[in-house]
C-alpha positions in Angstrom: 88.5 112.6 96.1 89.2 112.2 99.4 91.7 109.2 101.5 92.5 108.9 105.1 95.7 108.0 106.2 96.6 106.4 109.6 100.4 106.2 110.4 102.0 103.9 113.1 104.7 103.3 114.7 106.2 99.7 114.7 106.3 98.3 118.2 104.2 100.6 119.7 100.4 101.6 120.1 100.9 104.8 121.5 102.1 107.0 118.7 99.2 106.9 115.9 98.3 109.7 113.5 95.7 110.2 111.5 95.2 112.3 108.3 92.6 113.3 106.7 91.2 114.5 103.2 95.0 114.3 102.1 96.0 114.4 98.4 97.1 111.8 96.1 100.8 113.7 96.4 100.8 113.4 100.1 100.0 109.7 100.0 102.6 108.7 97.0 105.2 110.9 99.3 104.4 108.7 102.3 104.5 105.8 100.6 107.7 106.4 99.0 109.0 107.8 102.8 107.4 105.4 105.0 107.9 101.4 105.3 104.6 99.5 104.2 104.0 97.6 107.4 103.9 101.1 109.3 100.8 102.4 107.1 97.4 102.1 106.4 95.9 104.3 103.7 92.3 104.2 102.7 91.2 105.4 99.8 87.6 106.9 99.2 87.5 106.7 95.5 88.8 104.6 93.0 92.0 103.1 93.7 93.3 103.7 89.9 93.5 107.6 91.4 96.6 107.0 93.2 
């Protein structure tokens, strides 16, 4: 299973990551961390996974 994560700062274009081939942990840690409007998570596999 693979998901790519792109993180960004509100208010600014500048200051984008990108992860990829992170695991389901790592993206229900971010999503617990990080406000929804400041990440987009894509998921290549079913979304039940996360």
């Amino acid at each position: 299973m693979e998901y790519l994560a792109t993180a960004r700062t509100l208010g600014t274009d500048d200051l984008v990551k990108r992860y990829e081939n992170v695991t389901v942990e790592q993206v229900q840690e971010v999503l617990r961390l990080c406000p929804m409007d400041r990440l987009t998570v894509v998921a290549l596999g079913p979304i039940s996974e996360l």
